[in-house]
N, C-alpha and C positions, 0 to 999 in steps of 0.2 A: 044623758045628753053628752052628745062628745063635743071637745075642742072646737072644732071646726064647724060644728051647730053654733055654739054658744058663741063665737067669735061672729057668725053670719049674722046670727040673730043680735047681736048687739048693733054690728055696722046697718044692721037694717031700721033700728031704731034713733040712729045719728041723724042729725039734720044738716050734717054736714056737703057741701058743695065745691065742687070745683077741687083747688090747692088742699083745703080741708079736707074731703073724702078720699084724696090719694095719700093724704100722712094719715088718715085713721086704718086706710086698710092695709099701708106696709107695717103700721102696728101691729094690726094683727097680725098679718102677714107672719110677724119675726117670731109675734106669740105664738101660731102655729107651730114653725120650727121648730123653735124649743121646750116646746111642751111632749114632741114627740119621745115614744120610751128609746127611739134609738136613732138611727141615721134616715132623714127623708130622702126616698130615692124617687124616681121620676114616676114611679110603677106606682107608689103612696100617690103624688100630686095625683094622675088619671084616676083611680080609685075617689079621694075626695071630688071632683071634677063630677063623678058620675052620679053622688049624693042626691038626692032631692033639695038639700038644702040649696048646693052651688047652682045647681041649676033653675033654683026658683028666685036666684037672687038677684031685686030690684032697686034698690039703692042705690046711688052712686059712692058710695065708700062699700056697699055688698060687692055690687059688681068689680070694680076698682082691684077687693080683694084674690075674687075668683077669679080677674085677667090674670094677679100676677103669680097664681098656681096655675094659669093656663101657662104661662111664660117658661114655667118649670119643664112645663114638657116638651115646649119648641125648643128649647134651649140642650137638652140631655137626648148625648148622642145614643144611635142607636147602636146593638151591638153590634151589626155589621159594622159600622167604620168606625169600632173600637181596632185599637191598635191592639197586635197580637202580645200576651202576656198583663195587659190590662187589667185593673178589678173588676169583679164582678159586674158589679153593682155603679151606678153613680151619687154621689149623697150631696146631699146640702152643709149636714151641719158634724 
């Protein structure tokens, strides 16, 4: 089971609401990030995003979670309007 299952699958069994289900899923959230073996790039978030699990996720701390990897990707420019001489890659952590 990966990271991102088991993190779904927990928030999906919280009964948490409202204020509650947005701090359980930037928890997870953060546990994602750092659980990763190296830098999360925008190209990772879309990848999880495509998962079965994100996208079966009904919860509101599931959901919660999978907006704020959805955030990762509205958020990370695209290469085009990278600046010339730029990294690769855009990371999180």
């Amino acid at each position: 089971m990966t990271t991102l299952t088991r993190i779904i699958e927990a928030l999906e069994d919280s009964p948490a609401r409202g204020a509650q289900a947005l701090d359980a899923a930037r928890l997870g959230f953060l546990e994602w990030v750092f659980a990763a073996p190296g830098p999360v790039t925008a190209r990772m978030a879309r990848d999880a995003l495509d998962t079965q699990a994100a996208r079966g996720a009904q919860s509101p701390a599931a959901r919660a979670f999978v907006g704020y990897i959805r955030d990762v990707c509205a958020c990370a420019p695209s290469s085009a309007h990278r600046r010339r001489g730029a990294r690769s890659g855009t990371w999180l952590n």
